[in-house]
C-alpha positions as CSV (number, residue, x, y, z in Angstrom):
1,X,0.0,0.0,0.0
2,X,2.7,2.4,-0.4
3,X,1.8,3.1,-3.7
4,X,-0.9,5.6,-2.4
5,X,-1.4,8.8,-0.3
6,X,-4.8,9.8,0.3
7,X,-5.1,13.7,0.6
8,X,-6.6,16.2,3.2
9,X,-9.2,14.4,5.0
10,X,-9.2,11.5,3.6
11,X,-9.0,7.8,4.8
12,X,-8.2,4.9,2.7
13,X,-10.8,1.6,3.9
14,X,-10.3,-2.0,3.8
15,X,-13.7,-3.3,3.8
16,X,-14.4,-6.2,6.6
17,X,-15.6,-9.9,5.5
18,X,-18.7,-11.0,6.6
19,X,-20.0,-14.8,7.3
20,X,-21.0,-16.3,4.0
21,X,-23.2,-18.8,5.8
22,X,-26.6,-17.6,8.0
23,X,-27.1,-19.3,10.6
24,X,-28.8,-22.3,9.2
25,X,-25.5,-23.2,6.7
26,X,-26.8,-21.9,4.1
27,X,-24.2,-20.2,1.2
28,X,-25.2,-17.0,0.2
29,X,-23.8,-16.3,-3.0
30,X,-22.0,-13.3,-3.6
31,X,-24.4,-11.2,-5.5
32,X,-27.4,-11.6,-3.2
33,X,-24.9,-10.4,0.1
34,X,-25.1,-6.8,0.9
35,X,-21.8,-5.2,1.4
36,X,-20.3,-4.9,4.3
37,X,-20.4,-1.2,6.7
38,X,-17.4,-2.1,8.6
39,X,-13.9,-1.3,7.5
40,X,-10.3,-0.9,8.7
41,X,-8.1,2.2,8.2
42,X,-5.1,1.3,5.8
43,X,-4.0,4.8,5.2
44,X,-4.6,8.4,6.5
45,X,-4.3,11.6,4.8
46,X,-2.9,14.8,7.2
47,X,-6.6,16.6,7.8
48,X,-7.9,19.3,6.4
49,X,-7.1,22.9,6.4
50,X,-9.4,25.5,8.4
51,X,-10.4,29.2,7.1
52,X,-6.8,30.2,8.8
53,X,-4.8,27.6,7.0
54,X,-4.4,25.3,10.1
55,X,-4.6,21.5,9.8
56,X,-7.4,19.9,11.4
57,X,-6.2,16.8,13.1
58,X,-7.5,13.7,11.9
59,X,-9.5,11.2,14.7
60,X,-9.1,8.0,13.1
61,X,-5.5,6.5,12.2
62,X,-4.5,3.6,10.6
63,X,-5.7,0.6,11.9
64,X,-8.4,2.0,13.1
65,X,-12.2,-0.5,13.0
66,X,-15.4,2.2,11.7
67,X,-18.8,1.7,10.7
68,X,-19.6,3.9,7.5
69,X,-22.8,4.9,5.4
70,X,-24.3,2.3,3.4
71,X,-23.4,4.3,0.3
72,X,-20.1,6.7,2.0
73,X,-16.8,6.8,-0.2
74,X,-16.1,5.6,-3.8
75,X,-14.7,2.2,-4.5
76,X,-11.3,2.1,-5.8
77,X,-8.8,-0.7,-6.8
78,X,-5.3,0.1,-5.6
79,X,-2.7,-2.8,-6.2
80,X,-5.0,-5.3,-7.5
81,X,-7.0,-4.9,-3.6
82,X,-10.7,-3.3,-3.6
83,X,-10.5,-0.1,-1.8
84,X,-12.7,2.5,-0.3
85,X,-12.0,6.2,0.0
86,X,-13.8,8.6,1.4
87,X,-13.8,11.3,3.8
88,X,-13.6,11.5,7.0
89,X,-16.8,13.2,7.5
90,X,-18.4,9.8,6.1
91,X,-17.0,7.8,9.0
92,X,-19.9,7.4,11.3
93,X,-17.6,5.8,14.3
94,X,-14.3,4.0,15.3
95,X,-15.1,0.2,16.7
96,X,-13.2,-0.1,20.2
97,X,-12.5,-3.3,21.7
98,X,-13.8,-3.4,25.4
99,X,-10.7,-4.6,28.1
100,X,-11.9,-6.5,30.6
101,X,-10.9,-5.9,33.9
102,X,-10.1,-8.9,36.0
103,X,-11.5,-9.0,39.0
104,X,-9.1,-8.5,42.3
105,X,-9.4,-11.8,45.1
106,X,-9.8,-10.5,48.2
């Protein structure tokens, strides 16, 4: 992926597999599957500029797990991988894994 810089505020997205089976075993085939909302960062650009010319920091990074639009961002192919970019604006939220805290014997 070092082929490509995205720009300003946008973020390069690796879309997330789903399950292929429901729950019953069935295979759905590929054209009746709706694509996937979840995605991981792969690349960042630096932010956007405000009406002073100051860069707007960027809250996701690479690496990052988001949920986006149904329809956010335009597909790409970059390296022979499907892509999405699309703004930042788009992202509706960063995925964060919960830590569990272990509980203290007494």
């Amino acid at each position: 992926m070092a082929s490509f810089r995205p720009l300003q505020d946008r973020v390069v997205v690796r879309r997330v597999k789903e399950e292929e089976k429901t729950k019953g075993g069935i295979i759905i085939p590929d054209t009746a599957q709706e694509k996937p909302q979840e995605g991981e960062v792969i690349a960042v650009g630096p932010g956007a500029r405000d009406e002073d010319g100051e860069r707007i920091e960027m809250d996701v990074e690479v690496g990052d797990r988001i949920l986006f639009g149904k329809w956010s961002g335009t597909e790409v192919k970059i390296d022979g991988e499907d892509l999405l970019i699309m703004k930042e604006s788009d992202i509706m939220g960063v995925i964060e894994e919960k830590k569990h805290k272990k509980d203290k014997a007494a």
